[in-house]
C-alpha atoms as an extended CHARMM CRD file, in Angstrom:
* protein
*
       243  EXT
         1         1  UNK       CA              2.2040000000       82.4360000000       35.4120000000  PROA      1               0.0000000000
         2         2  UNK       CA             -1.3280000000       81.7070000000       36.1110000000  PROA      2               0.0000000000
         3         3  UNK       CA              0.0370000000       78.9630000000       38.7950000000  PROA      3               0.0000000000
         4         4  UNK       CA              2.3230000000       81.3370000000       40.7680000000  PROA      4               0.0000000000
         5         5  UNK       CA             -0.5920000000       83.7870000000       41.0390000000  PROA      5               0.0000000000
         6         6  UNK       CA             -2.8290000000       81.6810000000       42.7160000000  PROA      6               0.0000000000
         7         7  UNK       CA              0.2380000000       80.5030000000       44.7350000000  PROA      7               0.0000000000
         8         8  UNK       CA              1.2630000000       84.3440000000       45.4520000000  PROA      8               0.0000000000
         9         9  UNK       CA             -3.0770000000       85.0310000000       46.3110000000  PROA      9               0.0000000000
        10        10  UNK       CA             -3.3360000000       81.8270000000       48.8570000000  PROA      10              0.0000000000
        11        11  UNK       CA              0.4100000000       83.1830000000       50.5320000000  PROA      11              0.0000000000
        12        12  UNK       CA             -0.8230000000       86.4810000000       51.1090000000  PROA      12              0.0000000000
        13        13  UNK       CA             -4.4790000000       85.2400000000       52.3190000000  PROA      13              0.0000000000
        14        14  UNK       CA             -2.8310000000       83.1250000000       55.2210000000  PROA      14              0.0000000000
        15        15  UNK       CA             -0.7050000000       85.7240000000       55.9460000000  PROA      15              0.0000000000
        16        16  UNK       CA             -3.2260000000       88.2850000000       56.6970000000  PROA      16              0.0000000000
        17        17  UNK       CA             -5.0540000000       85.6920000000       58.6790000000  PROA      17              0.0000000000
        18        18  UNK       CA             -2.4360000000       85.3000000000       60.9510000000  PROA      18              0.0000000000
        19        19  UNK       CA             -1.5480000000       88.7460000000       61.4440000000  PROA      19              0.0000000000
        20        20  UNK       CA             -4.9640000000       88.8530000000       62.3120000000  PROA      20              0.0000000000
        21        21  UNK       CA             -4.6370000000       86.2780000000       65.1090000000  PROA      21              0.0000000000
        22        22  UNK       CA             -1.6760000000       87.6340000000       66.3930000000  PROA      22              0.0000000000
        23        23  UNK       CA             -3.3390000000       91.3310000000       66.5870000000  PROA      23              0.0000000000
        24        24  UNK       CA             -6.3850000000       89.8180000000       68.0680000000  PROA      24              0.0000000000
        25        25  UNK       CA             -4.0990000000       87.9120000000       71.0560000000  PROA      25              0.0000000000
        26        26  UNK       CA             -2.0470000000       90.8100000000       71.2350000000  PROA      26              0.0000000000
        27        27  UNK       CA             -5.4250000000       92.9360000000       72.1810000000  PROA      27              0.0000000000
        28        28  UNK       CA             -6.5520000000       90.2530000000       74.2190000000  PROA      28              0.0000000000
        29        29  UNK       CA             -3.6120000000       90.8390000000       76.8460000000  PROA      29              0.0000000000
        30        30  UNK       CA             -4.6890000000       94.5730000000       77.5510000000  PROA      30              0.0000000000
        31        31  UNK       CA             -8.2270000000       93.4030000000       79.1630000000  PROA      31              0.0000000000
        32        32  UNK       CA             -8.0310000000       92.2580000000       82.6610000000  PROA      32              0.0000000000
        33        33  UNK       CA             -8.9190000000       88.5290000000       83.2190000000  PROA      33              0.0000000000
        34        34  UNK       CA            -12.2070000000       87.8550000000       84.2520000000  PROA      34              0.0000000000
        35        35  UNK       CA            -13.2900000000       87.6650000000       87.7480000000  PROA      35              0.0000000000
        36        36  UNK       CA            -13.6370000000       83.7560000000       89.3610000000  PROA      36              0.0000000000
        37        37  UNK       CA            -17.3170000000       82.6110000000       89.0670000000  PROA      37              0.0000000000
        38        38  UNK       CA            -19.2560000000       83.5550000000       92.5820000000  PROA      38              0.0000000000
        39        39  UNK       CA            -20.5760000000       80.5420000000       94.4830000000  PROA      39              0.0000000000
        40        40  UNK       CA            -24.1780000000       80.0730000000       95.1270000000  PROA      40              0.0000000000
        41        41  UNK       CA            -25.0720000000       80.5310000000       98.7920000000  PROA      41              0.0000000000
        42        42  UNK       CA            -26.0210000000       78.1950000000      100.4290000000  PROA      42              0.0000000000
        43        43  UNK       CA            -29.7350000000       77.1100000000      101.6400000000  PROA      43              0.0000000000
        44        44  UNK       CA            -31.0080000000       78.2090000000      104.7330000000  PROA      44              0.0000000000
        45        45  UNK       CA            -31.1400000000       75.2620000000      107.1310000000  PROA      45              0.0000000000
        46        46  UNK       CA            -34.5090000000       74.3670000000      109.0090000000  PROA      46              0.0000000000
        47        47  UNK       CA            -33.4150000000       75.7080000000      112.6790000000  PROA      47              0.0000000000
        48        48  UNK       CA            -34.3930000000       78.1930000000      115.5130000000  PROA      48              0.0000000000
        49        49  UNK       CA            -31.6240000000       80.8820000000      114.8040000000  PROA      49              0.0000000000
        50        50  UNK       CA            -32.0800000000       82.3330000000      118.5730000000  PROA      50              0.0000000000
        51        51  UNK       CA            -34.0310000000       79.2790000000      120.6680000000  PROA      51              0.0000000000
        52        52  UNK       CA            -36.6350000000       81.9980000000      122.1900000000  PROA      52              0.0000000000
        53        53  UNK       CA            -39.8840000000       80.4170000000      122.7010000000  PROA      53              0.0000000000
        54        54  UNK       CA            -43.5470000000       81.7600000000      124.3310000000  PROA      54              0.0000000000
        55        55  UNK       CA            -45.1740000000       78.8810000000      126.1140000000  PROA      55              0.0000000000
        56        56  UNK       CA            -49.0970000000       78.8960000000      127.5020000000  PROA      56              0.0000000000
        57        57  UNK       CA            -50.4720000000       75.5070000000      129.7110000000  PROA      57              0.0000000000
        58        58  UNK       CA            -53.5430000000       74.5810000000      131.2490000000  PROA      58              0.0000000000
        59        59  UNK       CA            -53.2430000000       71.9510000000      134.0950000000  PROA      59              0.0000000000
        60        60  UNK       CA            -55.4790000000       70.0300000000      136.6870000000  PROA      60              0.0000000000
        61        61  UNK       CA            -54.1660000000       69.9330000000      140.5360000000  PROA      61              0.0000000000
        62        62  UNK       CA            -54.1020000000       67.5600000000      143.1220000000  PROA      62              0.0000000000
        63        63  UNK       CA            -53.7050000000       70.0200000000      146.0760000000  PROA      63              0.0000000000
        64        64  UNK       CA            -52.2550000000       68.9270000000      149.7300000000  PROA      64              0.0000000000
        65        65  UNK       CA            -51.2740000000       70.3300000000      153.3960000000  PROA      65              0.0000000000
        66        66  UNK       CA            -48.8300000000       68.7530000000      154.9910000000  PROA      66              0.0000000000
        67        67  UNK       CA            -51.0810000000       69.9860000000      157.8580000000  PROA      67              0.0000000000
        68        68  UNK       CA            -53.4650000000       72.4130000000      159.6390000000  PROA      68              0.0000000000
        69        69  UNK       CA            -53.4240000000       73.6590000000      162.5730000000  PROA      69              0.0000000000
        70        70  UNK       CA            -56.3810000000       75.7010000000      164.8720000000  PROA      70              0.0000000000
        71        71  UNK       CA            -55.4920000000       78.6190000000      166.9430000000  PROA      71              0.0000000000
        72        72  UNK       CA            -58.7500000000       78.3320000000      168.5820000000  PROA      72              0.0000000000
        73        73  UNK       CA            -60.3810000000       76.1820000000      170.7910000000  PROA      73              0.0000000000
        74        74  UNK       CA            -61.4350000000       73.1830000000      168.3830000000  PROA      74              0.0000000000
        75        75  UNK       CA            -59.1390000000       70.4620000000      167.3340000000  PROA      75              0.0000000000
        76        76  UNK       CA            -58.9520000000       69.8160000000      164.0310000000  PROA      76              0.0000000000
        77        77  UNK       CA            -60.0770000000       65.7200000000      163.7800000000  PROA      77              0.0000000000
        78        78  UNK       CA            -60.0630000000       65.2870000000      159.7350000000  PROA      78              0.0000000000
        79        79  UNK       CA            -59.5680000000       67.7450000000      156.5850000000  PROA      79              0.0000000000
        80        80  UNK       CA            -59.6730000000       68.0410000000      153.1750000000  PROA      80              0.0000000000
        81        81  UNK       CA            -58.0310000000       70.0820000000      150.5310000000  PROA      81              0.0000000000
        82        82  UNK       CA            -59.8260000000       69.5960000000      147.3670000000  PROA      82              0.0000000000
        83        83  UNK       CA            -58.9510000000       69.7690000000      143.6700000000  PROA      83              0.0000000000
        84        84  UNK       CA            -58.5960000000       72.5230000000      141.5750000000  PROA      84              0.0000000000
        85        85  UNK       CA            -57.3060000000       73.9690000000      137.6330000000  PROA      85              0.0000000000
        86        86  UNK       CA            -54.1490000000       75.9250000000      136.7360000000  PROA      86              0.0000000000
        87        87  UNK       CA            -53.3540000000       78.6570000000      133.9560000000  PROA      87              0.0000000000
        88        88  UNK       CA            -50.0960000000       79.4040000000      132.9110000000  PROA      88              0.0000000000
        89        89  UNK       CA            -47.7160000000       81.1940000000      130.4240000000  PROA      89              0.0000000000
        90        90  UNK       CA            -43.7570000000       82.1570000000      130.0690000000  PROA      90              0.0000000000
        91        91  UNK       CA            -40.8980000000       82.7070000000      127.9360000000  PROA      91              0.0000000000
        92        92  UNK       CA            -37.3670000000       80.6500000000      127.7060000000  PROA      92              0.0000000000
        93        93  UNK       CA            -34.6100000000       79.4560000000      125.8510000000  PROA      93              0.0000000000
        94        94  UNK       CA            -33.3490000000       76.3140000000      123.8480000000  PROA      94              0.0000000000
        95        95  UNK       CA            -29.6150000000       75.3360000000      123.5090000000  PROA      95              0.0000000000
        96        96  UNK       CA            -29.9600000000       72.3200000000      121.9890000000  PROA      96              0.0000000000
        97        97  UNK       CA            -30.6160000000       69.4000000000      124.4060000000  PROA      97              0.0000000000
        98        98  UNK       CA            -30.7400000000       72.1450000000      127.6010000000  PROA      98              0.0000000000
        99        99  UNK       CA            -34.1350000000       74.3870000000      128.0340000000  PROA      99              0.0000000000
       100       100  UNK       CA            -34.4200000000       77.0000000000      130.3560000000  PROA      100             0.0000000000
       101       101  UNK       CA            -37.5200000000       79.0790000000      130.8530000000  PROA      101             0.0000000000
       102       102  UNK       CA            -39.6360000000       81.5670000000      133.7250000000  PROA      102             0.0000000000
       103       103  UNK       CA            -43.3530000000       80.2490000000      134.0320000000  PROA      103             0.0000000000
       104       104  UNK       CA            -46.1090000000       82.1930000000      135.7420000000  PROA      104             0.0000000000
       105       105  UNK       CA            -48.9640000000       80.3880000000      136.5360000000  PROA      105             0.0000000000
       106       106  UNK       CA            -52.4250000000       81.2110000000      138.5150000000  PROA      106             0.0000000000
       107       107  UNK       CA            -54.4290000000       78.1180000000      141.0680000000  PROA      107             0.0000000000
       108       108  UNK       CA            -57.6190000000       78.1990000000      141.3270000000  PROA      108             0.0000000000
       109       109  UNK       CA            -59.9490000000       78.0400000000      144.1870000000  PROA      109             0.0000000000
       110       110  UNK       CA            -59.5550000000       74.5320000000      145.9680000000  PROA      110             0.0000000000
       111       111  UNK       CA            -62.4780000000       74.5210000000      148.5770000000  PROA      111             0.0000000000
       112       112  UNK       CA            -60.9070000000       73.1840000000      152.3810000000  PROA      112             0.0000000000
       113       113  UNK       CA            -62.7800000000       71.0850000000      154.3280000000  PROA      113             0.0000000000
       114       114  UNK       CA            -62.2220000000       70.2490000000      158.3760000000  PROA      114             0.0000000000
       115       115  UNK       CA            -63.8930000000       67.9280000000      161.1670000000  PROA      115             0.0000000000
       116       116  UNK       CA            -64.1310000000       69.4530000000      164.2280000000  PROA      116             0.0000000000
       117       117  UNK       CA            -65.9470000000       67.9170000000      167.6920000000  PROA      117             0.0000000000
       118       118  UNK       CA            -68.4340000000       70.5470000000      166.9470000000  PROA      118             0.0000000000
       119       119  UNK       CA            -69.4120000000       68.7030000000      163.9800000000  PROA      119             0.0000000000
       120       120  UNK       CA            -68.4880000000       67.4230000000      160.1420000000  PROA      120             0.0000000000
       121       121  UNK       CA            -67.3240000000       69.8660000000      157.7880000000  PROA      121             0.0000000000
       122       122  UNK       CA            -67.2140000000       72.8540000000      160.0890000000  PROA      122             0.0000000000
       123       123  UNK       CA            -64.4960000000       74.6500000000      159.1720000000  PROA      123             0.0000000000
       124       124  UNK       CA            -64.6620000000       75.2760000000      155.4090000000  PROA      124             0.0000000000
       125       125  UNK       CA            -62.1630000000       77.8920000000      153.4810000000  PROA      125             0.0000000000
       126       126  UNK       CA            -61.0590000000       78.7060000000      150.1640000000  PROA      126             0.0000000000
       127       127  UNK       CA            -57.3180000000       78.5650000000      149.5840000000  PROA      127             0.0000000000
       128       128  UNK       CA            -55.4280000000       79.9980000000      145.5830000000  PROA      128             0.0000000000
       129       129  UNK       CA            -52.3840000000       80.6170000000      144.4610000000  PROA      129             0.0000000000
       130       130  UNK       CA            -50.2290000000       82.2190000000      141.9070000000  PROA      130             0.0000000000
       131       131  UNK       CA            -46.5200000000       80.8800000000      141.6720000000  PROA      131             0.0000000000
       132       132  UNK       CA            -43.3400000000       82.6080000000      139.4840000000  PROA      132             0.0000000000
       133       133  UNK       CA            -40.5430000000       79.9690000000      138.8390000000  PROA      133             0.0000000000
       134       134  UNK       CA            -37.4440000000       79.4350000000      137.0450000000  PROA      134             0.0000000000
       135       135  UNK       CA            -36.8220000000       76.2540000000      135.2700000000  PROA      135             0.0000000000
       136       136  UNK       CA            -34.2060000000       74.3530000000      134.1790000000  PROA      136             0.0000000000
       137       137  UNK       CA            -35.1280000000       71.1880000000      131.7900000000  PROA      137             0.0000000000
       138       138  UNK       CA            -32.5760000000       68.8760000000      130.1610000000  PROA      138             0.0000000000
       139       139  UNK       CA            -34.2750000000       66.6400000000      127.2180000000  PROA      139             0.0000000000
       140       140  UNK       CA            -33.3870000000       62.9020000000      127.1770000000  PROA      140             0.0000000000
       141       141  UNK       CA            -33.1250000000       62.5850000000      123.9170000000  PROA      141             0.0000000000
       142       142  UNK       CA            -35.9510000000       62.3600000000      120.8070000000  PROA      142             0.0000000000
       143       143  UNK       CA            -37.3090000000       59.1430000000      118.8220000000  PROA      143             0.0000000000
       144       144  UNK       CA            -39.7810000000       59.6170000000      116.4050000000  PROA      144             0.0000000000
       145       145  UNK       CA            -40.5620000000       63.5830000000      117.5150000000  PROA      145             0.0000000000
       146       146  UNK       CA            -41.1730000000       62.4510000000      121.0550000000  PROA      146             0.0000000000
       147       147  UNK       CA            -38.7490000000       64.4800000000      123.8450000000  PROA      147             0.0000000000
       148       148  UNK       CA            -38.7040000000       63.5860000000      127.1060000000  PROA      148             0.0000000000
       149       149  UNK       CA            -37.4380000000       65.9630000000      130.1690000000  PROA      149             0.0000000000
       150       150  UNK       CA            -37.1500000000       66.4600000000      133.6050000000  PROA      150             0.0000000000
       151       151  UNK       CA            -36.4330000000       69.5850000000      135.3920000000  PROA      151             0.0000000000
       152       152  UNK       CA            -36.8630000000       71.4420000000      138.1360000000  PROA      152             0.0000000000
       153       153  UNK       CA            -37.6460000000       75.0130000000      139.3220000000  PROA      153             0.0000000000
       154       154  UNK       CA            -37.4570000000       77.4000000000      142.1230000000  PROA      154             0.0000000000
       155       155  UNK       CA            -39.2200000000       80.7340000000      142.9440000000  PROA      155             0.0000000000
       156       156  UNK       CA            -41.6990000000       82.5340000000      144.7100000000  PROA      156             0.0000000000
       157       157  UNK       CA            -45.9410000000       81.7780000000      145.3150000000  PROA      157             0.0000000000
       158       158  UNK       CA            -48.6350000000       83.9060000000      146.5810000000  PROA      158             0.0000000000
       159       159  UNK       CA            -51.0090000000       81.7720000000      148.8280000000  PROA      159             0.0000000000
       160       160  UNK       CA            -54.5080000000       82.9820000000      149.8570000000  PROA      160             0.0000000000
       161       161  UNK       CA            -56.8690000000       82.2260000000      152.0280000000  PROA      161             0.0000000000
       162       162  UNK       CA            -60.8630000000       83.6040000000      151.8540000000  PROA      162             0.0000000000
       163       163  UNK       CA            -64.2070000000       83.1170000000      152.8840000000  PROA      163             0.0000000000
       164       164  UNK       CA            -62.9640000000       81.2740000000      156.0700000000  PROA      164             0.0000000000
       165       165  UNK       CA            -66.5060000000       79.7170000000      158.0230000000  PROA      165             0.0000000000
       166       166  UNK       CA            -66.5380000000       77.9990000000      161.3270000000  PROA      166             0.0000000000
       167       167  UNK       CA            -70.0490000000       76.8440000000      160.9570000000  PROA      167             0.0000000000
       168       168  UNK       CA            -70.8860000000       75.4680000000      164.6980000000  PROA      168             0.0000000000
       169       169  UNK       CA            -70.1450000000       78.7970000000      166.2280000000  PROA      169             0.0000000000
       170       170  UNK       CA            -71.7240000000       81.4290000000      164.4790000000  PROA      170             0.0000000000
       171       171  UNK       CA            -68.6480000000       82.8160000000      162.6350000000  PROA      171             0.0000000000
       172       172  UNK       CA            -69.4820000000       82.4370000000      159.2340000000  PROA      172             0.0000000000
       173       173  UNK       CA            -69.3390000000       85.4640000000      156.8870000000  PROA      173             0.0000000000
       174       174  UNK       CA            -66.9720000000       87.6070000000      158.8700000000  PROA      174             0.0000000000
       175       175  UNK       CA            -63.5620000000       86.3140000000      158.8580000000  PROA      175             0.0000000000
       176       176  UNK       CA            -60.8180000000       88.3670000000      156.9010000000  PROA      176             0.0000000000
       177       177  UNK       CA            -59.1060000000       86.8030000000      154.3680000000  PROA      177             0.0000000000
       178       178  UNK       CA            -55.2940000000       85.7520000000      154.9820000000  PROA      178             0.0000000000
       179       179  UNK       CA            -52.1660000000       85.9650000000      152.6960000000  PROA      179             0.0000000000
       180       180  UNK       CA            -48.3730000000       85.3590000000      152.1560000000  PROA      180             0.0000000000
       181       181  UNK       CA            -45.5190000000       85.5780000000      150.1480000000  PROA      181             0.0000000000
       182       182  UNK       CA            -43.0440000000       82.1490000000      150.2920000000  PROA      182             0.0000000000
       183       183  UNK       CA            -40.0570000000       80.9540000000      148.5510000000  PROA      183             0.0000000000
       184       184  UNK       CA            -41.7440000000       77.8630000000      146.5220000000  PROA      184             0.0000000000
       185       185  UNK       CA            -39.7780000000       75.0760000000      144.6930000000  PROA      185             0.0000000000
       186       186  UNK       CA            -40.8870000000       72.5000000000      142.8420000000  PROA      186             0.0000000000
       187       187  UNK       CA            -39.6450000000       69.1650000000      140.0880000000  PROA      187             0.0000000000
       188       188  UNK       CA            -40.8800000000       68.1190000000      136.8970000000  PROA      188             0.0000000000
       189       189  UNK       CA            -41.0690000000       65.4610000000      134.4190000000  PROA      189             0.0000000000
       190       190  UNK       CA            -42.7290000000       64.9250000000      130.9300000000  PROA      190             0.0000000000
       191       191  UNK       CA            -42.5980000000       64.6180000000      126.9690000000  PROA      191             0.0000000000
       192       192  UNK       CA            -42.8220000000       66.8660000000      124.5380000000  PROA      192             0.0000000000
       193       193  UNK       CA            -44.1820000000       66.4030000000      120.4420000000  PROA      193             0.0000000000
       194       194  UNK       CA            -42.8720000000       68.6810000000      117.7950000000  PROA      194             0.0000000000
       195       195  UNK       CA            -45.9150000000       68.8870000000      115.7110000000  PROA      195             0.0000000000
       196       196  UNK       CA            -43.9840000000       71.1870000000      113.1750000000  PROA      196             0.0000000000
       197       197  UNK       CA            -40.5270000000       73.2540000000      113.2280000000  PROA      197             0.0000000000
       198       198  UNK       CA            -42.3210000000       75.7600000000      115.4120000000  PROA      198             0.0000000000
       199       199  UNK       CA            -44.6630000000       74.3880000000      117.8800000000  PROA      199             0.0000000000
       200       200  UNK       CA            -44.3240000000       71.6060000000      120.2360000000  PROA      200             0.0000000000
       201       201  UNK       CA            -47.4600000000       70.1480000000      122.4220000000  PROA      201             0.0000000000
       202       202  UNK       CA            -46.3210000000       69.1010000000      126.0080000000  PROA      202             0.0000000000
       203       203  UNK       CA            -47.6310000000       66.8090000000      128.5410000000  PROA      203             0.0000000000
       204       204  UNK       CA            -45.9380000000       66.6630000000      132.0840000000  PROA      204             0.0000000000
       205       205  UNK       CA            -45.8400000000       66.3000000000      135.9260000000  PROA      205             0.0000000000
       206       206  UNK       CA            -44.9210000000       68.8800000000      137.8660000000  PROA      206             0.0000000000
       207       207  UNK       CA            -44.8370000000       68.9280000000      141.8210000000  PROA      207             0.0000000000
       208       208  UNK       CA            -44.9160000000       72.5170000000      143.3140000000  PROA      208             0.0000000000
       209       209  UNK       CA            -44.3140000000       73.1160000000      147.1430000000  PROA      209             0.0000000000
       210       210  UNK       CA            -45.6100000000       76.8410000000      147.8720000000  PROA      210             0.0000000000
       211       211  UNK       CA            -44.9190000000       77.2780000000      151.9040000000  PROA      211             0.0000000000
       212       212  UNK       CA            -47.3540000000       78.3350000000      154.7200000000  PROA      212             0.0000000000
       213       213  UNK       CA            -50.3860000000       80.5010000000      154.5210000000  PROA      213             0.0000000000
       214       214  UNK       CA            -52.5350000000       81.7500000000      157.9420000000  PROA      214             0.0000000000
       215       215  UNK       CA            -56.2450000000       82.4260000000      157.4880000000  PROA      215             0.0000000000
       216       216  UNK       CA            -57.4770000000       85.6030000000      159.1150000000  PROA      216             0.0000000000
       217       217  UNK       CA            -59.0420000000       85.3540000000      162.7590000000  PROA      217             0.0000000000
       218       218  UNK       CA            -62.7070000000       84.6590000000      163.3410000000  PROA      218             0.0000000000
       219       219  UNK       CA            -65.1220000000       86.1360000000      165.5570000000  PROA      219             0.0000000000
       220       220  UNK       CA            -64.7110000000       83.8430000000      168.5660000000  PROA      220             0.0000000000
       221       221  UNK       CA            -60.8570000000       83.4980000000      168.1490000000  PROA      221             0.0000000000
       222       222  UNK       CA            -60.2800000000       80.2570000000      165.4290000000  PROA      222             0.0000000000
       223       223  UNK       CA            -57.2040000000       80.8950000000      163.0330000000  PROA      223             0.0000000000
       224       224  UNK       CA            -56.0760000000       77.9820000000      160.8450000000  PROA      224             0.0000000000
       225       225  UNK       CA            -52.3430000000       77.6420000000      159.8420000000  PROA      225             0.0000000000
       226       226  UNK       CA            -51.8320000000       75.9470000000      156.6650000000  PROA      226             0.0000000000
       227       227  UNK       CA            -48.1530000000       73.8750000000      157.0470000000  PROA      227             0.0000000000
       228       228  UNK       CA            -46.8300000000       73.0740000000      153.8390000000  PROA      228             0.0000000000
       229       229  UNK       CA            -49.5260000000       73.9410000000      151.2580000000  PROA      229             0.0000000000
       230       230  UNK       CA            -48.4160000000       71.6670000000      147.6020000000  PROA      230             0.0000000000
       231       231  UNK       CA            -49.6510000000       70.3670000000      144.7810000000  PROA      231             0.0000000000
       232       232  UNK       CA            -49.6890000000       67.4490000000      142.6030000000  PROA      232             0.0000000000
       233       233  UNK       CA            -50.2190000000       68.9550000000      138.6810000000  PROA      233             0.0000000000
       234       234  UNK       CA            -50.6740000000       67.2680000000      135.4630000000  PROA      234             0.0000000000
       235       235  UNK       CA            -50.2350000000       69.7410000000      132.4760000000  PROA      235             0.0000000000
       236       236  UNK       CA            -50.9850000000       70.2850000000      128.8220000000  PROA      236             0.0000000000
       237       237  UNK       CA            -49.2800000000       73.1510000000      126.9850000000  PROA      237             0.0000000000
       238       238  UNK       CA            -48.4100000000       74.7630000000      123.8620000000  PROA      238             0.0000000000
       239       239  UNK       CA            -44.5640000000       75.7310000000      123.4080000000  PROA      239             0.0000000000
       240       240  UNK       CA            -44.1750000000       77.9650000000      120.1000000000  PROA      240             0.0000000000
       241       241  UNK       CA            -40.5520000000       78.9760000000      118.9150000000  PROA      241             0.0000000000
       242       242  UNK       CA            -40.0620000000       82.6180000000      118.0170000000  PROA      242             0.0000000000
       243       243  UNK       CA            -37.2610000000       82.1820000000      115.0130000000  PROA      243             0.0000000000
């Protein structure tokens, strides 16, 4: 008797433990399954998202006439168009290996210089400029951060002439000063440095061709025509990439 009970007791013990599983499975089916695990997002990745950039550069110039030529009476025998600095700034684009941007940029005084048969150094002016391109670059390719470019740009430049002396004559201090608009063109070349994602520190060349400019007429009838007024540039500038 005693052996049946405990026989009867462990029966009905694994009974209600399976009924148990059963109701618990049972249950189980009336929840819905749970919803696949969401992914992670990924990591940003280090890159300009638009390619905008702001660029400033400072530059020296070699300045150059193809030549001058005197409305008045004295022939021009030698001349000299001397050095002078640059300012610039703009805005472009990247797309990958292709840049594209508009540059302004301001020359400063370069003080002229002429032989006449009057005498050394008697015709003296002072000849600026401001130029407004757009540029097309292509990069070469990059080893070790370094980028070199060409490129090349076409636009429009402001030449001025002032305080234009013909010192033999008795003209100085009275001529008006002389101006013009010109298509201007101009090619480039250089290497640029990414010193972090953002900036990148450019050297180049640039040639710019800016067109004629007239200085105004003098008291006893001289007027110099500047043929071809370029320059010869070596710049330094700052390129710094928006996003």
């Amino acid at each position: 008797m005693c052996s049946f009970g405990k026989s009867f007791a462990a029966a009905t013990t694994l009974g209600l433990t399976l009924c148990g599983i059963a109701q618990a499975a049972d249950l189980g089916r009336g929840y819905p399954p749970l919803p696949p695990p969401v992914e992670a997002p990924p990591l940003p990745v280090s890159e300009f998202a638009s390619g905008w950039y702001l660029r400033g550069d400072l530059g020296y110039r070699q300045n150059k006439v193809d030549n001058v030529t005197n409305e008045g009476v004295l022939p021009i025998l030698d001349d000299d168009l001397g050095k002078s600095w640059l300012v610039g700034v703009g805005a472009g684009m990247q797309w990958q290996w292709l840049r594209s941007d508009f540059t302004f940029d301001y020359g400063t005084r370069a003080k002229y210089r002429a032989d006449t048969a009057a005498g050394a150094d008697d015709f003296t002016a002072d000849i600026d400029s401001f130029s407004a391109l757009a540029n097309l670059y292509g990069d070469l390719g990059t080893w070790y951060g370094f980028t070199p470019y060409i490129g090349a740009g076409a636009g429009i430049a402001h030449l001025n002439v002032s305080k234009f002396e013909e010192a033999s004559l008795g003209s100085t201090g009275t001529t008006p000063s002389g101006s013009k608009w010109n298509p201007a063109w101009a090619y480039m070349a250089g290497v640029s440095y990414a010193l972090s994602p953002r900036f990148n520190l450019d050297v180049g060349y640039r040639h710019i061709n800016m067109g004629n400019v007239s200085s105004g007429m003098d008291t006893v009838g001289n007027q110099l025509k500047f043929h071809d007024v370029a320059a010869d540039e070596i710049r330094l500038g700052v390129r710094y990439h928006i996003d």
